[in-house]
KOLNUMAR-849842 format. One line per 10 residues: number of its first residue (from 1); for each residue x, y, z of N, C-alpha, C. Coordinates in nm, 3 decimals, padded with zeros to 5 digits. Each point is the difference from the previous one (the first is absolute). Example, Ala and Ser with C-alpha at 12.3 -4.5 7.8 and 13.67 -1.06 7.14 Angstrom:
1	01.319:-00.569:00.780:-00.089:00.119:00.000:00.090:00.120:00.000; -00.035:00.105:-00.072:00.082:00.119:00.006:-00.077:00.109:00.073
//
This chain:
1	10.911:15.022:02.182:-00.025:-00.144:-00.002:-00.150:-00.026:00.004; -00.023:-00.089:-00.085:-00.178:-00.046:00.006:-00.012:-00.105:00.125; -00.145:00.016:00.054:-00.036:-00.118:00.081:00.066:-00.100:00.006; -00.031:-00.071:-00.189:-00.009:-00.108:-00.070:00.191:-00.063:00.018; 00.070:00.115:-00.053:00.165:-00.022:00.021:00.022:00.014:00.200; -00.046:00.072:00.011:-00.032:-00.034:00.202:-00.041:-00.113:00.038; -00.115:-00.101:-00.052:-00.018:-00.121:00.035:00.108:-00.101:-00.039; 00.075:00.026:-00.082:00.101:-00.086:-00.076:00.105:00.013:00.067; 00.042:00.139:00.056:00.142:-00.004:00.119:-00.063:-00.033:00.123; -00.147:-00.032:00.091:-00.040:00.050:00.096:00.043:-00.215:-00.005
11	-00.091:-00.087:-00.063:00.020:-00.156:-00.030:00.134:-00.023:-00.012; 00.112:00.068:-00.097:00.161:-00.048:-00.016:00.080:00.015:00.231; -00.070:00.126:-00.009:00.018:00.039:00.166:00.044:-00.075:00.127; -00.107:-00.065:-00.008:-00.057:-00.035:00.105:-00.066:-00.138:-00.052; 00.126:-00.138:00.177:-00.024:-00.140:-00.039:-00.133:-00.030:00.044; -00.028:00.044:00.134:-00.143:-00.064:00.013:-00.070:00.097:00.002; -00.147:-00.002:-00.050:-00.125:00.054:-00.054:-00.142:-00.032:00.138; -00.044:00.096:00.033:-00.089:-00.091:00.084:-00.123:00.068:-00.104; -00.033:-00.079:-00.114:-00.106:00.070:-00.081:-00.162:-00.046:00.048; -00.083:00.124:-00.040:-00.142:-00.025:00.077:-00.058:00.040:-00.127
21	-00.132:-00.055:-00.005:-00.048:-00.017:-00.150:-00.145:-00.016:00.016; -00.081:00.102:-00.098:-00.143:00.025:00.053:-00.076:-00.081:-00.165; -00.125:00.049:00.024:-00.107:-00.037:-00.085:00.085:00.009:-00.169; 00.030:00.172:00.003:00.064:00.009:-00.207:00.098:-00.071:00.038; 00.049:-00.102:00.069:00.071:-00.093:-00.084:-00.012:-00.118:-00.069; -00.157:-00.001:00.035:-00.099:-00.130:-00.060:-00.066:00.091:-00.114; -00.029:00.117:-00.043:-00.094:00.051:-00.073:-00.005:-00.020:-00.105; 00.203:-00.048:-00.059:-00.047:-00.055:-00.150:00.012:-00.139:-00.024; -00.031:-00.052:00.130:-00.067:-00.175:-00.033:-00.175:-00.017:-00.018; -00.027:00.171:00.006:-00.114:-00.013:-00.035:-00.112:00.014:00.142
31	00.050:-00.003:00.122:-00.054:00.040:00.124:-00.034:00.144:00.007; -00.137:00.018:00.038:00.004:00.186:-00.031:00.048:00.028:00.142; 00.025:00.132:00.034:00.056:00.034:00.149:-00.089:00.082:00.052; -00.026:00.034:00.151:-00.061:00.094:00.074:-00.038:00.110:-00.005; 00.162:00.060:-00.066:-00.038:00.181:00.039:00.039:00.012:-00.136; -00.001:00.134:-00.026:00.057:00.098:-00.072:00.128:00.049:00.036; 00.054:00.140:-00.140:00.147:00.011:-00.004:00.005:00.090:00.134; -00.126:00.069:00.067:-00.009:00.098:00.089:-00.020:-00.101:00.155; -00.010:-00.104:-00.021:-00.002:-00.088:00.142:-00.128:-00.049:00.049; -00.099:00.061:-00.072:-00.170:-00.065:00.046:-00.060:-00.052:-00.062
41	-00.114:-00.065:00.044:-00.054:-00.149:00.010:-00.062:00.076:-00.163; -00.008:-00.143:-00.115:-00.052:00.028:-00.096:-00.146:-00.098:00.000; -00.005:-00.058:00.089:-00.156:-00.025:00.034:-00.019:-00.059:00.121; -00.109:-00.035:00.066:-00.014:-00.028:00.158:00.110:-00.071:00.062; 00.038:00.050:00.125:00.059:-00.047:00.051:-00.038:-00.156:00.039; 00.131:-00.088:-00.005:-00.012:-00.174:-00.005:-00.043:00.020:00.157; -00.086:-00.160:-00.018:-00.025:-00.046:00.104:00.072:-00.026:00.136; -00.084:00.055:00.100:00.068:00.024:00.157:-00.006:-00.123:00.057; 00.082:-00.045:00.109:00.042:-00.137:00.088:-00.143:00.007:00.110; -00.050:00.119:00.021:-00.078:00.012:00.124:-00.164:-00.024:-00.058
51	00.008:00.047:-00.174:-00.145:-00.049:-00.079:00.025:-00.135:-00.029; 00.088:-00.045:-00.056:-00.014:-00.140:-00.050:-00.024:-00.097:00.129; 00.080:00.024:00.085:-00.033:-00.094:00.113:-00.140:00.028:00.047; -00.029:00.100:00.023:-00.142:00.059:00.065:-00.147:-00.054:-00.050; 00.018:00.017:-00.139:-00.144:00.041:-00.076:-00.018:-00.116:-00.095; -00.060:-00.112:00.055:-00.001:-00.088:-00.125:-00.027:00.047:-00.133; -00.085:00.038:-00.036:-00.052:00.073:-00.137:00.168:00.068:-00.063; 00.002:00.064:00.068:00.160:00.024:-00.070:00.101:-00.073:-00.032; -00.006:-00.139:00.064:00.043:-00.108:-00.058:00.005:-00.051:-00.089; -00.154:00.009:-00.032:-00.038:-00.090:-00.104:-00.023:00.091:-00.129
61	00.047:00.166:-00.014:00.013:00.034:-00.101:00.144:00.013:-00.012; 00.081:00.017:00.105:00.174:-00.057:-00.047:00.027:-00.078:-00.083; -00.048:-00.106:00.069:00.007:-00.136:-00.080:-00.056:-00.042:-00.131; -00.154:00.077:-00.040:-00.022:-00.030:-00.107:00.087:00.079:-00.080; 00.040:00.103:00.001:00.072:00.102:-00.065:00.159:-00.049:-00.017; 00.086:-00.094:00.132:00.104:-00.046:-00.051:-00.057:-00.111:-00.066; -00.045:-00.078:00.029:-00.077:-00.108:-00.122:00.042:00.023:-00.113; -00.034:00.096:00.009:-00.031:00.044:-00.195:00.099:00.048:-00.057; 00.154:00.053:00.091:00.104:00.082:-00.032:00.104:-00.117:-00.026; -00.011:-00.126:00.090:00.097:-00.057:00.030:00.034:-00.090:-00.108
71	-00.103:-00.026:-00.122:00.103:-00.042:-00.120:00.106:00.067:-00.071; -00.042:00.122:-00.034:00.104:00.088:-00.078:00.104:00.067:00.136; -00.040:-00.002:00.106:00.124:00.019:00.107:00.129:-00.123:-00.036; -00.097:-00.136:00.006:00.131:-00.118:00.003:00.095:-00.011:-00.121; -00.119:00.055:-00.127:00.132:00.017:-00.087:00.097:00.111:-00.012; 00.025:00.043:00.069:00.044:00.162:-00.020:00.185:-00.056:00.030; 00.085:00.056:-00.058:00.108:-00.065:-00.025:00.094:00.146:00.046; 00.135:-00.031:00.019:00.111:00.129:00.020:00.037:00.036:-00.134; 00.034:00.153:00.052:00.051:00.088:-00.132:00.163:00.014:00.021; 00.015:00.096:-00.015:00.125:00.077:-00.051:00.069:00.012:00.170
81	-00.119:00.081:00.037:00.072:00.033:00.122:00.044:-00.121:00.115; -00.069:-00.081:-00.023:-00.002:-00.107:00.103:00.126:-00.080:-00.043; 00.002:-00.014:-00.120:00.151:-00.062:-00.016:00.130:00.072:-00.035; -00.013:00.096:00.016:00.082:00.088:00.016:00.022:00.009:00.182; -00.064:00.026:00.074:00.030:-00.045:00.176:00.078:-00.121:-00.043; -00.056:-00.119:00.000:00.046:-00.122:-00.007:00.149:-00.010:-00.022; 00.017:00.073:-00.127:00.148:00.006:-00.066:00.094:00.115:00.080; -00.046:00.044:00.115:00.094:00.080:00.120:00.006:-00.058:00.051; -00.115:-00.091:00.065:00.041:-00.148:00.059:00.119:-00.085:00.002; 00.023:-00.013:-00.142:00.082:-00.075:-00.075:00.134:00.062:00.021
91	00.034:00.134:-00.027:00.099:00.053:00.007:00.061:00.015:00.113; -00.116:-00.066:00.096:00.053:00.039:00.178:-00.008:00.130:00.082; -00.076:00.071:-00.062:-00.044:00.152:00.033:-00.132:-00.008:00.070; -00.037:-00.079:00.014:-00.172:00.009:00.090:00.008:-00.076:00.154; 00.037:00.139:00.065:-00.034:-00.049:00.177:-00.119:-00.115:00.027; -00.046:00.095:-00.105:-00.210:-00.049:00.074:-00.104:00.044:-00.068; -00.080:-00.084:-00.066:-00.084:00.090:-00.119:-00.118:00.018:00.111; -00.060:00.091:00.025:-00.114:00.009:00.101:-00.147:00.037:-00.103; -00.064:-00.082:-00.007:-00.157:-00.006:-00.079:-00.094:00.062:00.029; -00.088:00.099:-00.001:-00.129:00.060:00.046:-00.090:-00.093:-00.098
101	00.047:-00.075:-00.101:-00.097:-00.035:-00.133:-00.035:-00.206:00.121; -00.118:-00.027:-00.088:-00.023:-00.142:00.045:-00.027:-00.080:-00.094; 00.088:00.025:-00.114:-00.034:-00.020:-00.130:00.129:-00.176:-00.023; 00.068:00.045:00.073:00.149:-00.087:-00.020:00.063:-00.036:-00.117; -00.007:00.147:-00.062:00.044:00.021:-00.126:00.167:-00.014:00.027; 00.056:00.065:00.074:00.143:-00.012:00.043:00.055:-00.122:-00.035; -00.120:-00.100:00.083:00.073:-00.110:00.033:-00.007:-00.104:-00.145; -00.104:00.057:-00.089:-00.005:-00.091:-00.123:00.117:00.064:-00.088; 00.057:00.105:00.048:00.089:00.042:-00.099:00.122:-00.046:00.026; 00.010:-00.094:00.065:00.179:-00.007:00.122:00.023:00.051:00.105
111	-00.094:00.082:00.057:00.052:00.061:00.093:00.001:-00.051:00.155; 00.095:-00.084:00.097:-00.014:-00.064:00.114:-00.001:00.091:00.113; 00.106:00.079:00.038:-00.020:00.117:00.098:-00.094:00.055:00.053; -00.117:-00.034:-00.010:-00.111:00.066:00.004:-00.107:-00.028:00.124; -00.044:00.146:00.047:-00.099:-00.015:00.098:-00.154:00.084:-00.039; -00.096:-00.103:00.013:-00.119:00.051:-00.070:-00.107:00.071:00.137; 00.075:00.112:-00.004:-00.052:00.134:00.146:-00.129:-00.070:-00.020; -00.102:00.013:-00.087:-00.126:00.049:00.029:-00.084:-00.174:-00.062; 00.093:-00.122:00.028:-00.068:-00.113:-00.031:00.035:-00.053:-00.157; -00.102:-00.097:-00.007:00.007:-00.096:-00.157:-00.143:00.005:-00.011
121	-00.062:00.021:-00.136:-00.136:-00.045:-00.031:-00.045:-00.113:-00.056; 00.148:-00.086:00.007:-00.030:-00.111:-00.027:-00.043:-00.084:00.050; -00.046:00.042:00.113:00.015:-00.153:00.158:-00.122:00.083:00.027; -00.099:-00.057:00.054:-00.105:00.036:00.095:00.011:-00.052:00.200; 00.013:00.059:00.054:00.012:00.007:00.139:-00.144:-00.026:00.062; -00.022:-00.076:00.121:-00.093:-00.048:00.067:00.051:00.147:00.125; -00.103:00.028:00.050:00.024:00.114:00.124:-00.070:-00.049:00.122; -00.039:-00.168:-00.013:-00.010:-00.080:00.131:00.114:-00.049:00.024; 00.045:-00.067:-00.112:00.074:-00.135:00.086:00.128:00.030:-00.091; 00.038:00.109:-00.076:00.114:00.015:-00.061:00.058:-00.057:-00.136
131	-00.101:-00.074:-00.017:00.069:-00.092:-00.103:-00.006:00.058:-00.159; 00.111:-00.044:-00.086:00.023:00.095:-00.138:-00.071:-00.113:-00.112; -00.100:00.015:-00.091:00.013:-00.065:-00.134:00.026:00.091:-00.080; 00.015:-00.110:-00.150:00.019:00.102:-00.108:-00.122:00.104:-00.051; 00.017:00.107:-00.049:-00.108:00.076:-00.089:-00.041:-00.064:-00.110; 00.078:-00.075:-00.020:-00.043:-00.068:-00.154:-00.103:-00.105:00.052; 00.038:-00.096:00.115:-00.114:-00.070:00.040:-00.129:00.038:00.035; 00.000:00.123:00.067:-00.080:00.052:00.064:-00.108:00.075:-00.124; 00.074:00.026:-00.113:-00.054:00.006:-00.138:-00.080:-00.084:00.026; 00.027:-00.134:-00.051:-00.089:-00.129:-00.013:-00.119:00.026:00.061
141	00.021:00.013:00.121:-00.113:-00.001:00.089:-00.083:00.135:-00.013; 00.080:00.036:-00.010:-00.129:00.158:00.027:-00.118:-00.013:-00.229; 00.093:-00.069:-00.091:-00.113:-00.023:-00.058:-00.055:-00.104:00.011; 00.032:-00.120:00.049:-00.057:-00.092:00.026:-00.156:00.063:00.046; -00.030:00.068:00.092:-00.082:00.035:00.069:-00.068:00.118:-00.044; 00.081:00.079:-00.038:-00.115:00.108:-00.117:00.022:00.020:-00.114; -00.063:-00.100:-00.087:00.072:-00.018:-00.168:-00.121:00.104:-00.077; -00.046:00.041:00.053:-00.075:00.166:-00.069:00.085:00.066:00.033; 00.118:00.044:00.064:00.072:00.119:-00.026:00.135:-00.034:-00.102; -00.004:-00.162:-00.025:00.141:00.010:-00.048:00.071:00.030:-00.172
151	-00.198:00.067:-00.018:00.060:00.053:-00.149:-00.029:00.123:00.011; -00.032:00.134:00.105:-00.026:00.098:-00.013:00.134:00.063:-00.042; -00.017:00.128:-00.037:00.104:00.077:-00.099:-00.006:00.146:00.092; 00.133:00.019:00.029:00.013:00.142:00.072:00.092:00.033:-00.044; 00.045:00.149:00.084:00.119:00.039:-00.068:00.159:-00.045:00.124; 00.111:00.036:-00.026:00.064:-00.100:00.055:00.034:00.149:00.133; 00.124:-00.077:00.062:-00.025:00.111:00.134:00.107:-00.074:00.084; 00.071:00.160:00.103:00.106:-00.073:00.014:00.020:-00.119:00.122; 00.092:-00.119:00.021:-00.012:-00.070:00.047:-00.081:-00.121:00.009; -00.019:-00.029:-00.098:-00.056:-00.132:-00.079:-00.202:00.104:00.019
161	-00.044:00.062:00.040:-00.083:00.026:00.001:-00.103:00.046:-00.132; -00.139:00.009:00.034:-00.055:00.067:-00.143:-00.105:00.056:00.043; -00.019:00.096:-00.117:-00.078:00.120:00.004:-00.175:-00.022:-00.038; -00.100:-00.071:00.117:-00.124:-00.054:-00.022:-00.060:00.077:00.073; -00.107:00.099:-00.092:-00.068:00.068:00.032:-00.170:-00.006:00.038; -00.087:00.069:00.118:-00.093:-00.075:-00.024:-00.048:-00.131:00.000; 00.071:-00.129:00.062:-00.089:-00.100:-00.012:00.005:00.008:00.183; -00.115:-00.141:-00.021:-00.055:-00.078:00.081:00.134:-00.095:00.094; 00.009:00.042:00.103:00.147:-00.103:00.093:-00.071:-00.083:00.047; -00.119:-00.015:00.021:-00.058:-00.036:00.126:00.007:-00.159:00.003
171	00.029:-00.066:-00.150:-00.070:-00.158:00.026:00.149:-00.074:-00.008; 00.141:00.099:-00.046:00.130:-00.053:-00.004:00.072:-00.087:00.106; -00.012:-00.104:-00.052:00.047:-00.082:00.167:00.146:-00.026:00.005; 00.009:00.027:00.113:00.182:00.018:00.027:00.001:-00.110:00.138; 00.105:-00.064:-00.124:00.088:-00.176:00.093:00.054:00.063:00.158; -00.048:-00.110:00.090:00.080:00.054:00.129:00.114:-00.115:00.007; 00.080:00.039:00.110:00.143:-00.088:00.013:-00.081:-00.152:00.046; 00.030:-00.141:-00.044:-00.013:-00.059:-00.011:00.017:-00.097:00.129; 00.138:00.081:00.072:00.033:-00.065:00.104:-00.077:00.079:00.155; -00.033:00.101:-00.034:-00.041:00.068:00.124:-00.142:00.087:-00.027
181	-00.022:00.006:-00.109:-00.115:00.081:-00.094:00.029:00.134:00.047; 00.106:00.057:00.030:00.033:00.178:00.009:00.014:00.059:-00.147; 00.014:00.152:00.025:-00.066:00.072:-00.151:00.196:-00.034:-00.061; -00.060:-00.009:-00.164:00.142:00.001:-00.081:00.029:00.119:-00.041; 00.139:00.041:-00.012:00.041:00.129:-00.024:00.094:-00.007:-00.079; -00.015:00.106:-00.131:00.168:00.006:-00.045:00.115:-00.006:00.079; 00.113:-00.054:-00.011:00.096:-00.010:00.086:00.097:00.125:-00.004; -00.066:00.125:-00.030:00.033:00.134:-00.029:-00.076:00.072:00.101; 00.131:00.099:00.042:-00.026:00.179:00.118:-00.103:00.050:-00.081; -00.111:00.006:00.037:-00.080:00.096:-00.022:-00.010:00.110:00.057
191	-00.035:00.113:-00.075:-00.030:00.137:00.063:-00.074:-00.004:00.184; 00.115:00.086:00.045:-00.065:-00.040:00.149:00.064:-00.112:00.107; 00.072:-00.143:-00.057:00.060:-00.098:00.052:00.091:00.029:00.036; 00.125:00.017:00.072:00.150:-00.032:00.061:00.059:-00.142:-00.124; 00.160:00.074:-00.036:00.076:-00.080:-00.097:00.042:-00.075:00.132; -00.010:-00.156:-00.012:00.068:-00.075:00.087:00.166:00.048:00.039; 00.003:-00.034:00.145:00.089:00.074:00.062:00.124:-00.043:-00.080; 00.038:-00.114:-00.037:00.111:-00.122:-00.041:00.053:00.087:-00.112; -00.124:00.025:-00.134:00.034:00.112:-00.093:00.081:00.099:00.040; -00.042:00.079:00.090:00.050:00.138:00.002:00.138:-00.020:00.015
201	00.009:-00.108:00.091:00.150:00.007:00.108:00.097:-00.045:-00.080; -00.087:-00.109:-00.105:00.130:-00.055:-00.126:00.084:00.171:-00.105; -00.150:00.047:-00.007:00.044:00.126:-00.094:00.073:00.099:00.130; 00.017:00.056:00.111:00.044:00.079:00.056:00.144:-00.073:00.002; 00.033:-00.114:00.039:00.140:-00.079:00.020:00.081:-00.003:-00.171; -00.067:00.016:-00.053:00.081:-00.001:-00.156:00.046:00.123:-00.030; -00.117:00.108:00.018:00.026:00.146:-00.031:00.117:00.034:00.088; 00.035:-00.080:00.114:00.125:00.039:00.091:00.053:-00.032:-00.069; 00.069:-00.085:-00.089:00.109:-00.033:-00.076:00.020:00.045:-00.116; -00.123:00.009:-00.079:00.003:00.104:-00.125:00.078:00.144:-00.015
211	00.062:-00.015:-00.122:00.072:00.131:-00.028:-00.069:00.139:-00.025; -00.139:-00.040:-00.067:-00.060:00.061:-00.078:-00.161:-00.034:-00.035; -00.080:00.093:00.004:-00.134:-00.027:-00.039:-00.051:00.041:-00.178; -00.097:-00.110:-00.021:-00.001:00.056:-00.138:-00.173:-00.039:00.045; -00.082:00.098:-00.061:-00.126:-00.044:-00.012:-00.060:00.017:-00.161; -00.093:-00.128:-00.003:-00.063:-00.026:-00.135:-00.082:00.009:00.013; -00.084:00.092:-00.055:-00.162:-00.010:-00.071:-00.080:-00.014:00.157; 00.023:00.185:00.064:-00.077:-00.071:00.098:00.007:00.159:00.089; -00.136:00.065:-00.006:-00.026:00.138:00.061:00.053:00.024:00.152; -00.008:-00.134:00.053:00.023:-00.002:00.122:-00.158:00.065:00.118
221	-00.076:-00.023:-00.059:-00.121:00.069:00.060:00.006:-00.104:00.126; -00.009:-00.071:00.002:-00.006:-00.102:00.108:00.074:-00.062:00.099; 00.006:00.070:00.137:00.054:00.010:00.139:00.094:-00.141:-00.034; -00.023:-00.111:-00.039:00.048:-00.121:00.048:00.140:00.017:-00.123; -00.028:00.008:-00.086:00.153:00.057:-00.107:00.051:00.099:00.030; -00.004:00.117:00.028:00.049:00.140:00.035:00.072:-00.018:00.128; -00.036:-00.054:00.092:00.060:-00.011:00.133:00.131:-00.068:-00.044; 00.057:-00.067:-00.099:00.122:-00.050:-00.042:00.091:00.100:-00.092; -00.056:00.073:-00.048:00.037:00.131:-00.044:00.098:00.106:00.106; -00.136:00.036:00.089:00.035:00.066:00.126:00.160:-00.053:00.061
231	-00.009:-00.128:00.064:00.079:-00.078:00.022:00.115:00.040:-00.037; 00.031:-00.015:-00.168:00.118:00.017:-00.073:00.045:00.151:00.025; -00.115:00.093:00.023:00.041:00.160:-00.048:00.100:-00.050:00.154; -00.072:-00.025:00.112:00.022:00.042:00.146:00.197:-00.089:-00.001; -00.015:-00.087:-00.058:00.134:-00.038:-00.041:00.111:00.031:-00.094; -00.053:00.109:-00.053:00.105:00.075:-00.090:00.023:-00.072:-00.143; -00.099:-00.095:-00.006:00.005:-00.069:-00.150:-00.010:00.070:-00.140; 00.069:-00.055:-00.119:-00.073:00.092:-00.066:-00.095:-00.078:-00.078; -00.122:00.112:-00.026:-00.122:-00.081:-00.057:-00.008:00.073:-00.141; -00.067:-00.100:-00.098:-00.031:00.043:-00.111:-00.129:-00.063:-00.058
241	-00.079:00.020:-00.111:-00.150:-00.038:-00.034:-00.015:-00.003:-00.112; -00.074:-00.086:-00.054:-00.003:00.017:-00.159:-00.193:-00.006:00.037; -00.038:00.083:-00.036:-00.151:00.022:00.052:-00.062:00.113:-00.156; -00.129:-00.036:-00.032:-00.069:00.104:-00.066:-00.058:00.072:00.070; 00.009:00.108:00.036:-00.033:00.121:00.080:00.034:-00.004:00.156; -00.076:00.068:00.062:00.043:00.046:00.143:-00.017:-00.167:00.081; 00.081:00.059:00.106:00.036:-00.171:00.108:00.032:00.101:00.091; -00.074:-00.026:00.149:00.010:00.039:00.104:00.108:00.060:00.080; 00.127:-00.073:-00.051:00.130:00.034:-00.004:00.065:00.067:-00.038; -00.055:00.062:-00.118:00.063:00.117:-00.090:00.123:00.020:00.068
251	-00.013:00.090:00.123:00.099:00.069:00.041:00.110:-00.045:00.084; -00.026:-00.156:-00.020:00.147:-00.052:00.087:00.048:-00.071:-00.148; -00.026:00.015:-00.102:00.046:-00.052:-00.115:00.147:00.038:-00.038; 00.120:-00.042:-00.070:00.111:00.040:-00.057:-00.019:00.051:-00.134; -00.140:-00.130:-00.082:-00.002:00.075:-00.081:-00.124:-00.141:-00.063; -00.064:00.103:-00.094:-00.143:-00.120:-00.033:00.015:-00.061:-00.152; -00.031:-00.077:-00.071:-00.038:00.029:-00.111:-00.156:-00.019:-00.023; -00.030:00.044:-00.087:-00.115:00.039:-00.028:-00.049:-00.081:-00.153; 00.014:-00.124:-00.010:00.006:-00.081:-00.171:-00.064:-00.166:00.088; -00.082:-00.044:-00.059:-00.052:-00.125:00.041:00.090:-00.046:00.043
261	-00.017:-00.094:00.086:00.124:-00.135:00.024:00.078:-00.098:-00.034; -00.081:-00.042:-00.102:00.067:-00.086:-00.084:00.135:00.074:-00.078; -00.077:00.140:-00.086:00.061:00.058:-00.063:00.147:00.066:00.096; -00.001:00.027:00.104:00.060:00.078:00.083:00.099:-00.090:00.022; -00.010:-00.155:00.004:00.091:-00.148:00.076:00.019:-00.041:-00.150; -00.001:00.037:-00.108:00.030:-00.085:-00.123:00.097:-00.012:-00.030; 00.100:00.115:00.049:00.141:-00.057:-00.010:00.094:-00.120:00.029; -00.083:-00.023:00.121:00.067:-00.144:00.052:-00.047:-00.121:-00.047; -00.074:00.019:-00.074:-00.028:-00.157:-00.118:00.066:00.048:-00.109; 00.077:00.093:-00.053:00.045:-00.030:-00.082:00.167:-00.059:-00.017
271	00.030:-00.065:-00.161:00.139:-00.045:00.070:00.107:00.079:-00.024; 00.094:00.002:00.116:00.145:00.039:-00.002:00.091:00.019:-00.134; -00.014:00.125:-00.059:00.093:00.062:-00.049:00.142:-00.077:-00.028
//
C-alpha cells in the first residue's frame, strides 16, 4: 500500500481528525517557509520576544521590513490544501484544525474549527494596555509617517516580512498605542514568548476527543506544535503527516507522505464518482 492510498483509508477511518498544520501548508499561496526538507533554518532565525521588546533599534528594523512585506502578505490567498481541510470540515471529520501559520489562510478558505497556536498577523497588539487594531490600519500609519520606505523593493520573506539589506533603521518611526503610548506588537508568539495558556488548553481538550492526528506541512521543529504530537503518541492515537522531508516525529508516525499538500489533499476536492 502507498502512503498516498494510506492517507485515503487513514481520512475514510477515522470521524474526528485533530489536524495540526505548519508553514508548507501556506507555501503554495506563495508564503516561503523556514526550514528545509532536513528541518533547518534556511536563513536567520525570526525575530525573538526578548529583542523586540528590549532593543528599540530592532523595532524599528522589524517594522520597516514588515512595512514593506505586508502588501504582498495581504494579498496572498488559499490553495489547494487549505480548502481541502475546509472540505473535512464539511464532511464532519475535523475535531480541531490547530494552526502554527498566522496567515488565516484556513479561515479564508472555510475553515471555522480553528485555533491560531501561534496568533494572527493581522491585528497588531498593544503590550501596555492590551488593546488589538487592524494590520491593515496600522499599514496606514506606519506609511503615513515614513513615505521614503513605502516604495522600497525587497525580496519577500516568511510571514509578511522582507528581505532589506544594509539600510539605515535609524530615522523609521514606529506609531505607539494611542491609548496608553506602550510598544505595538504583532499579535503573534514570537520566538521565545509562551502560546497563551487558553490556546493550549483549547488544543489539549480537543485532542482528548480526537480519533486521530493528521499533520500538514509542518517539521514540527517547534516545542509549542510537537508537544501535541507527544500528547497523541502518549494516548495511543494514531498519527499520520503529509510533510516534505523529515518532522521531528518521524518515529511516532503510522505513516508520512512525502508530496506537497495540496497535491497530497487533492482528492477531496474532487467530485464523487
Amino acid at each position: 500500500m502507498t502512503p498516498l492510498t494510506g492517507l485515503h483509508e487513514f481520512i475514510d477511518r477515522y470521524r474526528r481528525l485533530f489536524i495540526l498544520t505548519g508553514a508548507g501548508c501556506s507555501t503554495n499561496s506563495g508564503l516561503p517557509d523556514y526550514r528545509d526538507a532536513g528541518g533547518n533554518w534556511k536563513r536567520a532565525q525570526p525575530m525573538t520576544y526578548q529583542v523586540f521588546m528590549g532593543d528599540a533599534a530592532a523595532r524599528q528594523r522589524y517594522w520597516a521590513r514588515s512595512m514593506t512585506g505586508w502588501p504582498r502578505f495581504e494579498r496572498t490567498q488559499p490553495n489547494g490544501a487549505h480548502y481541502a481541510l475546509a472540505r473535512l470540515e464539511e464532511m464532519g471529520k475535523c475535531e480541531l484544525l490547530l494552526t502554527q501559520n498566522v496567515d488565516r489562510l484556513h479561515q479564508a478558505a472555510g475553515s471555522t474549527r480553528v485555533v491560531d497556536l501561534h496568533g494572527r498577523l493581522d491585528l497588531v497588539r498593544c503590550m501596555g494596555c492590551e488593546q488589538r487594531i487592524s494590520r491593515a490600519a496600522f499599514q496606514e500609519e506606519l506609511v503615513r509617517l515614513n513615505p521614503a520606505w513605502a516604495g522600497v523593493e525587497a525580496g519577500f520573506a516568511p510571514d509578511g516580512d522582507a528581505d532589506i539589506e544594509a539600510a539605515d533603521f535609524s530615522s523609521f518611526v514606529i506609531p505607539v498605542c494611542r491609548d496608553c503610548g506602550g510598544v505595538l506588537k504583532p499579535d503573534v508568539v514570537f520566538y521565545g514568548e509562551n502560546v497563551p495558556r487558553e490556546r493550549v488548553e483549547a488544543g489539549v481538550g480537543h485532542l482528548a476527543q480526537a480519533d486521530a492526528m493528521l499533520i500538514v506541512g509542518s517539521s514540527l521543529m517547534v516545542w509549542s506544535g510537537f508537544r501535541f504530537v507527544q500528547a497523541a503518541a502518549r494516548a495511543g492515537k494514531t498519527i499520520a503527516a503529509i510533510n516534505l522531508g523529515h518532522t521531528r516525529a518521524d518515529v511516532l508516525l503510522s505513516f508520512k507522505v512525502e508530496q506537497s499538500c495540496d497535491e497530497a489533499l487533492a482528492f477531496l476536492l474532487r467530485p464523487a464518482a
